[in-house]
DODRENGU-111946 format. One line per 5 residues: number of its first residue (from 1); their letters; for each residue x, y, z of C-alpha. Coordinates in steps of 0.02 Angstrom, whole numbers, plus 50000, padded with zeros to 5 digits. Layout:
N
NUM	a	X,Y,Z | ... $
//
This chain:
483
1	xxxxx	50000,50000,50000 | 50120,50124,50043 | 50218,50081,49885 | 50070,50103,49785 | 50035,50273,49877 $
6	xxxxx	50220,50319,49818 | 50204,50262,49659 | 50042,50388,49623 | 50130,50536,49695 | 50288,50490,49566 $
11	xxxxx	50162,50460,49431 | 50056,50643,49468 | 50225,50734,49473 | 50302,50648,49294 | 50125,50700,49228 $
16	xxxxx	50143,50869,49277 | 50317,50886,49201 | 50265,50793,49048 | 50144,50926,49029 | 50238,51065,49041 $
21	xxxxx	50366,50977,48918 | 50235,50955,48797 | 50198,51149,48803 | 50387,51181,48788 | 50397,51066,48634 $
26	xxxxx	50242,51117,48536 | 50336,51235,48437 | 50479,51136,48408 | 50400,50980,48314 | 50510,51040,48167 $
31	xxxxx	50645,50965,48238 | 50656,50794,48214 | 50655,50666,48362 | 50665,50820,48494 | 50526,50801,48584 $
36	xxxxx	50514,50584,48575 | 50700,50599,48642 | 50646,50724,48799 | 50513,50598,48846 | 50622,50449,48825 $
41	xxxxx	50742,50535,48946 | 50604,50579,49060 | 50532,50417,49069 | 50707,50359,49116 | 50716,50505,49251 $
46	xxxxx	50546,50437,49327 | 50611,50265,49320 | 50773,50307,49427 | 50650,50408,49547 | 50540,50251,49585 $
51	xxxxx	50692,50169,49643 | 50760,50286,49733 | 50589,50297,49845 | 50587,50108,49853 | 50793,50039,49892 $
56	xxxxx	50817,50193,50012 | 50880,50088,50184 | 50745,49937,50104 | 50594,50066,50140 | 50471,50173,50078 $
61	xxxxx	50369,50344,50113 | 50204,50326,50210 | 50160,50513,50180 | 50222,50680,50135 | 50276,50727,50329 $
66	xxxxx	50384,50569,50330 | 50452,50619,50151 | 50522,50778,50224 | 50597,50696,50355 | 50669,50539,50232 $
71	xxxxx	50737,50685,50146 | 50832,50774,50279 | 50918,50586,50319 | 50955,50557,50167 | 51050,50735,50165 $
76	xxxxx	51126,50692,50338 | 51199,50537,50261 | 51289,50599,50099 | 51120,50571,50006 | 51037,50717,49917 $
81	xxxxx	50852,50704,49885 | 50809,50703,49686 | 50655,50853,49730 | 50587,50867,49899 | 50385,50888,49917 $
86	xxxxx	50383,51012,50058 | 50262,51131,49970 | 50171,51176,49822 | 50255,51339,49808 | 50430,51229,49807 $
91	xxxxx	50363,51127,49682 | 50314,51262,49587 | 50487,51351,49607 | 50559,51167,49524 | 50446,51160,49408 $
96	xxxxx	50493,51357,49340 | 50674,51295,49372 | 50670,51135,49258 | 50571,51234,49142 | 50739,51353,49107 $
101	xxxxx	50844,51170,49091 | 50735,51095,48984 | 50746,51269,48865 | 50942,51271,48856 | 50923,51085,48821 $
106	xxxxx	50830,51107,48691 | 50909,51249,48602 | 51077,51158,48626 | 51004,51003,48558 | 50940,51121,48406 $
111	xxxxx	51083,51207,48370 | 51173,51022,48385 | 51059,50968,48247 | 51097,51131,48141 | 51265,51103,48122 $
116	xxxxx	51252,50920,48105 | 51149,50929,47978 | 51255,51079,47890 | 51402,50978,47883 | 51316,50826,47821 $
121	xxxxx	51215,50872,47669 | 51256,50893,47498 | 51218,51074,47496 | 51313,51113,47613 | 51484,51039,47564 $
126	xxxxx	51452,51097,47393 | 51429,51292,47472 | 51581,51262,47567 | 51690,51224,47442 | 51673,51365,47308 $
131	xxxxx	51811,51444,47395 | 51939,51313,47405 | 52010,51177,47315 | 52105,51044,47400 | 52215,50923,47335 $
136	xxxxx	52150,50743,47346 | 52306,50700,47409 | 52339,50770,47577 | 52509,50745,47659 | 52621,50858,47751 $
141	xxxxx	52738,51009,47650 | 52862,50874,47596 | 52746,50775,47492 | 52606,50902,47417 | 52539,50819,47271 $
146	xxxxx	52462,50930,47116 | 52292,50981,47162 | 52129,50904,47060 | 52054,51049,46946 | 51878,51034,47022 $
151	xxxxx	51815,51021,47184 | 51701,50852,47196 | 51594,50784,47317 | 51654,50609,47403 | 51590,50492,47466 $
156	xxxxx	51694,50315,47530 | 51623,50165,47461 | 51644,49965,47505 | 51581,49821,47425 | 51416,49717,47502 $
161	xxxxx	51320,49583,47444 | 51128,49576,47433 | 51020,49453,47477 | 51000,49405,47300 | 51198,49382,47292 $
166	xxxxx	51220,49552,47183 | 51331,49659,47238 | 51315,49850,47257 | 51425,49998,47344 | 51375,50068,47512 $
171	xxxxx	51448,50226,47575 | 51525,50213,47726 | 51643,50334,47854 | 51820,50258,47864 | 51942,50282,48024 $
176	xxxxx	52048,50427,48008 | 52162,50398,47862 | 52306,50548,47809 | 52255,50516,47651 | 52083,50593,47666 $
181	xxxxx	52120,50722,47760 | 52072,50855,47654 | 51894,50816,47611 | 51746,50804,47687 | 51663,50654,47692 $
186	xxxxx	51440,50629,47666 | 51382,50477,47677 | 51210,50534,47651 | 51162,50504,47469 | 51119,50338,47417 $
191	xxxxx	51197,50307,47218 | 51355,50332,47180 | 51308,50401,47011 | 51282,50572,47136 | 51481,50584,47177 $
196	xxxxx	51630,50619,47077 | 51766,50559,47197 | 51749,50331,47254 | 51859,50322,47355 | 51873,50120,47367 $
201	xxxxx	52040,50055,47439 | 52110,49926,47586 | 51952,49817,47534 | 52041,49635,47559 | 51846,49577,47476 $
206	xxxxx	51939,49625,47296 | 52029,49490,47295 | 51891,49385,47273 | 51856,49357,47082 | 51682,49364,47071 $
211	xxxxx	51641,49491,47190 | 51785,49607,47113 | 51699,49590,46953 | 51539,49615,46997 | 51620,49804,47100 $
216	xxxxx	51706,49824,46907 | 51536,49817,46832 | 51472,49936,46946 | 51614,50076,46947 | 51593,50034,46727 $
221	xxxxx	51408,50113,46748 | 51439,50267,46816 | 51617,50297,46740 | 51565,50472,46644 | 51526,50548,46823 $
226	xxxxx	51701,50502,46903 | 51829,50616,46920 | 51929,50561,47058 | 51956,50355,47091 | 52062,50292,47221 $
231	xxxxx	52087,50094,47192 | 52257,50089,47311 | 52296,49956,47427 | 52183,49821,47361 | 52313,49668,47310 $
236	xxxxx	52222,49722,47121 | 52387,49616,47054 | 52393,49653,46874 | 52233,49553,46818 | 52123,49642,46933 $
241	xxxxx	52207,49811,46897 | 52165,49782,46707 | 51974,49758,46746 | 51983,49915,46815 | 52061,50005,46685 $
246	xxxxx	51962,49918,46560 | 51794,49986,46620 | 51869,50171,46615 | 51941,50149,46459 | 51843,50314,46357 $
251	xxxxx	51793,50392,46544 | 51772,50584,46477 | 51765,50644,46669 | 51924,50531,46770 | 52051,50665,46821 $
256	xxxxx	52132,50564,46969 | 52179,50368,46990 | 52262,50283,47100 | 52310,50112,47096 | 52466,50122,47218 $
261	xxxxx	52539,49980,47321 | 52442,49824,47212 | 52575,49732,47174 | 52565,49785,46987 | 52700,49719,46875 $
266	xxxxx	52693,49743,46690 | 52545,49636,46642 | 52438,49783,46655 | 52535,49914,46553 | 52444,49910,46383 $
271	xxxxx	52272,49937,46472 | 52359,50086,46552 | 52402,50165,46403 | 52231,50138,46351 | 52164,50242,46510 $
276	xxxxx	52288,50374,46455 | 52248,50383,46283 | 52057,50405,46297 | 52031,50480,46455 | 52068,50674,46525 $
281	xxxxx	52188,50599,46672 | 52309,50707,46753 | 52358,50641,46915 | 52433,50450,46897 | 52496,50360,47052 $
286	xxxxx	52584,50188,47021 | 52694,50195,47192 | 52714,50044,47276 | 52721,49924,47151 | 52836,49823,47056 $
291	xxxxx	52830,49910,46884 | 52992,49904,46797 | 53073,49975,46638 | 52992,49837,46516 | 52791,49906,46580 $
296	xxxxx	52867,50088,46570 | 52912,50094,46400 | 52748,50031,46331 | 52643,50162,46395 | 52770,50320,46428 $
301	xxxxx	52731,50391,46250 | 52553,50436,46351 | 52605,50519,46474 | 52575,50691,46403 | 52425,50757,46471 $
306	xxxxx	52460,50718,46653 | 52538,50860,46777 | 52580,50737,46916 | 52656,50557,46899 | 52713,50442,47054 $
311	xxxxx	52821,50306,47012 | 52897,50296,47184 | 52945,50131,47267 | 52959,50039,47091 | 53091,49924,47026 $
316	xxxxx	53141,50049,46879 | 53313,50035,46908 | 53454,50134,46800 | 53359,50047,46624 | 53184,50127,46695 $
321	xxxxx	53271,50299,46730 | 53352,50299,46558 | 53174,50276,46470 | 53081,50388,46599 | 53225,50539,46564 $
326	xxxxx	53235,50509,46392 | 53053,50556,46367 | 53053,50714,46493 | 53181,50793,46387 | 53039,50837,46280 $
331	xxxxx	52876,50796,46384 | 52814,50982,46423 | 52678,50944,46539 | 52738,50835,46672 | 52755,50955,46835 $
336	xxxxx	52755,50842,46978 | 52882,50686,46966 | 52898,50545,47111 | 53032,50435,47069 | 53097,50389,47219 $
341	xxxxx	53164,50223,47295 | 53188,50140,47134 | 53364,50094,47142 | 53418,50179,46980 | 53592,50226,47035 $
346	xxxxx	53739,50318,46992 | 53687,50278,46805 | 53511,50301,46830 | 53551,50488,46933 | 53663,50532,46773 $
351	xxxxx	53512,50502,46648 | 53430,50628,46767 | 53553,50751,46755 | 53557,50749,46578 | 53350,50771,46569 $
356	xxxxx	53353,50905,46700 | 53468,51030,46581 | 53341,51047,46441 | 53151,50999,46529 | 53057,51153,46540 $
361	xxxxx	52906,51080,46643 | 52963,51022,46799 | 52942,51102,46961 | 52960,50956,47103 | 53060,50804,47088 $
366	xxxxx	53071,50676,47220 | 53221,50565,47191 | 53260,50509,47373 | 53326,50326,47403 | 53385,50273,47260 $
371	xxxxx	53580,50254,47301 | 53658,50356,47183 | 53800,50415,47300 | 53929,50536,47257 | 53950,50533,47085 $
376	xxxxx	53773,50517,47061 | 53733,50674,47165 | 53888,50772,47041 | 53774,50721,46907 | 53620,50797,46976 $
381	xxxxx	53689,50955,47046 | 53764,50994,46857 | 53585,50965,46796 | 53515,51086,46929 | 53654,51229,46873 $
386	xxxxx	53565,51231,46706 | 53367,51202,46753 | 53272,51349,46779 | 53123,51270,46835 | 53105,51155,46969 $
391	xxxxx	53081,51233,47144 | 53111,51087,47262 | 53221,50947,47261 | 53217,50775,47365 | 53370,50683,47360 $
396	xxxxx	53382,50611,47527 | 53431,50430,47600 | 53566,50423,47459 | 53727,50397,47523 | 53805,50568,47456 $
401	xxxxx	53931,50618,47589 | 54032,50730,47613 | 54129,50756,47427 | 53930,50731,47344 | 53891,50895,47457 $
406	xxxxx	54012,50994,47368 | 53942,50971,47221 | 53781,51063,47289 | 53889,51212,47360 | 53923,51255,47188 $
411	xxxxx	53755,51224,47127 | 53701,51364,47240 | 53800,51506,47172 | 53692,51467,46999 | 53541,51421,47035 $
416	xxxxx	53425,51553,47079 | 53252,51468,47068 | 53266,51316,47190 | 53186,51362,47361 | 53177,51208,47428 $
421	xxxxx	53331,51073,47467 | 53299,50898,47560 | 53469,50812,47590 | 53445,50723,47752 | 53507,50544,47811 $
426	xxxxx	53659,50565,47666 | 53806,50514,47776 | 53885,50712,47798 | 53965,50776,47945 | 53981,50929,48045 $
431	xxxxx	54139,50987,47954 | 54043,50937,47784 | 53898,51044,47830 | 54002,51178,47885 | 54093,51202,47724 $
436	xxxxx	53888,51214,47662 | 53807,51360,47763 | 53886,51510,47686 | 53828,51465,47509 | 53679,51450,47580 $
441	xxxxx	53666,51648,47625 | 53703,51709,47427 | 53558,51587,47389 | 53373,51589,47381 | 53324,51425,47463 $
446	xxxxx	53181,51456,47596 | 53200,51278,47670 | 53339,51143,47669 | 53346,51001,47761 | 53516,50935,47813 $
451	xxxxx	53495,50845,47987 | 53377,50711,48053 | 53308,50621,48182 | 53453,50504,48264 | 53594,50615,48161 $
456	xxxxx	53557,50767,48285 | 53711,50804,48436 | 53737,50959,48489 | 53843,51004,48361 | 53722,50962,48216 $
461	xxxxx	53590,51024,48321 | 53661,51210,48326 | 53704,51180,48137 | 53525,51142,48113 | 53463,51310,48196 $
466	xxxxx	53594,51403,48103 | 53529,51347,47934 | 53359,51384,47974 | 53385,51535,48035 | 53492,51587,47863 $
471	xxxxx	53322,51516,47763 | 53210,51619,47850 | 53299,51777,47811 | 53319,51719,47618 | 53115,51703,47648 $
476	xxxxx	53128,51882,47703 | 53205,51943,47565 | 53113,51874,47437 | 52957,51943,47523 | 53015,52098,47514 $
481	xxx	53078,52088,47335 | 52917,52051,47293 | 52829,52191,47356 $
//
């Protein structure tokens, strides 16, 4: 009986604020699930209550005189009262009091909707990015890739099967990736005939035949509306690579592919000169793979549309260099070039410095890694004396030293144009880098990057701040030149 009793006088107060909830939310049905989540909540609140009047010491309220007094124990004993029941005007003053919580709630809750719903719809993204246009391929200031000459919409995709064993692509919202960075990602449209950027790599479910195919068939129907495709790190292998390139063959949108670290070989390279013929590509990324000088040379002749080509982490070796600087003497649109790690070489480092004299396109070459040592680095700093385009250079991890460092000093005093030098991890020195930092001051390098990591002692440490310290005042005078 007395539970019962408690019970009612729970059940008349939750009415009463249930009522007054109903009055606060009566202009607010616009917002969606508002007022169903404030009553689930409150039902929750009354729940809690009931059990608090119940499990108190094992006992329950026999009137509102005893509640009082429950209520001052409970204080006494650490235990605050959820509302006491003193008096109406009490109640009242509560009931004016949750009334004010229940508004901030819900214009937090509204304004939480607002800008979850502004960052999530189409409209939205689209209005945000007339003003900017970010490169698909984020990365820090040492590896900024050429950016993509419209701004798309993306949306991540993975493969599913359906109950009737087709397969279609769901959007999904991947972990944070560096890769992505840069864009914002909706997951709110259903086809992906709406988006112009899939991005559809690490999906281990390509290497299964069938269901690849079936993914192929899809990314075939919509291949007009594409401009941006990421395919990377997918173990394609060359056979599933060439599906994919076969249903883009004669896309009139594709801008950007990549099909980096797939363990391509050569089997694929006719279908990629295919893509390159009949498409409007610009951005290529092969890195990672195992292409060599035999796949190169059947689809270099291609190449000249694109403004940004990654062949980093190949097996192109000094043969591969010689085909891939044989054809830049002439190529005129090539601007970004990854070459790096591809163990071309003193020989392969001298076909460089031969291209670099007479291209006229060039304005970042990464060519870190690929152990061309002294003599290799002699051949690349006489290339750099005569190139009057290229603005940074990456030629760490080579084994230079100390005579391959020279060479640079006297690149220095010619070239005029380079503003950014990475030579790190190239076996100098503190004496070798010594001999370096005046040429640096009669030059116009902004940033060059000499020590690293586990090289740094206190010597090369105070080298280090020395040379920055010369680039930022080079910085500082360009500025002002400017102006």
């Amino acid at each position: 009986m007395e539970l019962d009793k408690v019970n009612r006088c729970v059940d008349e107060r939750a009415k009463s604020l249930k009522n007054r909830l109903d009055q606060l939310c009566s202009g607010l049905e616009h917002i969606h699930g508002l007022k169903d989540g404030f009553k689930i909540l409150l039902d929750d609140f009354v729940q809690d209550l009931k059990e608090e009047f119940v499990n108190l010491d094992g006992k329950s309220f026999k009137d509102d005189n005893q509640n009082a007094s429950k209520s001052s124990k409970k204080e006494r004993n650490g235990i605050k009262p959820l509302f006491s029941s003193s008096s109406h005007s009490k109640e009242s003053n509560d009931g004016v009091e949750n009334g004010e919580e229940t508004r901030k709630s819900a214009r937090n809750l509204k304004e939480e909707k607002k800008r979850k719903e502004e960052s999530t719809t189409l409209e939205s993204l689209n209005k945000k990015r007339k003003n900017s246009n970010p490169s698909p391929h984020a990365g820090g200031d040492n590896h900024q890739k050429a950016a993509v000459p419209s701004t798309p919409t993306v949306i991540f995709l993975k493969p599913q099967k359906e109950k009737d064993q087709k397969v279609k692509l769901i959007p999904y919202e991947p972990a944070v990736d560096p890769s992505f960075t840069t864009w914002e990602v909706s997951s709110l449209l259903e086809s992906p005939s709406s988006y112009s950027v899939i991005a559809l790599e690490n999906h281990s479910d390509l290497e299964n035949e069938k269901l690849r195919k079936s993914v192929v068939s899809c990314i075939s129907q919509y291949k007009n509306k594409y401009e941006v495709l990421y395919l990377g790190k997918n173990n394609l292998y060359d056979k599933g690579a060439s599906e994919f390139l076969v249903a883009l063959n004669g896309s009139k949108s594709l801008k950007y592919l990549s099909l980096k670290n797939n363990k391509l070989k050569d089997g694929c390279s006719k279908e990629i000169a295919d893509v390159l013929r009949s498409t409007p590509l610009l951005q290529l990324f092969l890195n990672g793979n195992d292409v060599t000088s035999l796949g190169l040379s059947k689809w270099i002749e291609t190449i000249d549309k694109l403004v940004l080509l990654d062949l980093g982490c190949n097996e192109l070796g000094p043969s591969g260099a010689k085909v891939l600087a044989n054809h830049l003497k002439t190529n005129n649109s090539i601007v970004h070039l990854y070459a790096e790690s591809n163990r071309v070489g003193p020989e392969g480092a001298a076909y460089f410095g031969e291209m670099l004299k007479v291209n006229k396109s060039l304005s970042l070459l990464y060519f870190g890694g690929n152990e061309i040592g002294s003599k290799g680095a002699q051949s690349i700093a006489e290339g750099m004396k005569a190139n009057k385009t290229i603005t940074k250079l990456t030629i760490d991890s080579n084994k230079i030293g100390n005579d391959g460092l020279k060479y640079f000093e006297g690149m220095m005093k010619v070239n005029k144009q380079l503003t950014h030098l990475a030579l790190e991890l190239n076996d100098f020195t503190v004496e070798g880098v010594k001999s370096l930092i005046p040429h640096i001051k009669n030059s116009n390098l902004t940033l060059i990057a000499v020590w690293k990591g586990k090289q740094l002692t206190p010597e090369s440490e105070a080298q280090k701040l020395e040379i920055k310290k010369l680039c930022r005042s080079n910085a500082d005078r360009r500025r002002k030149s400017k102006e």
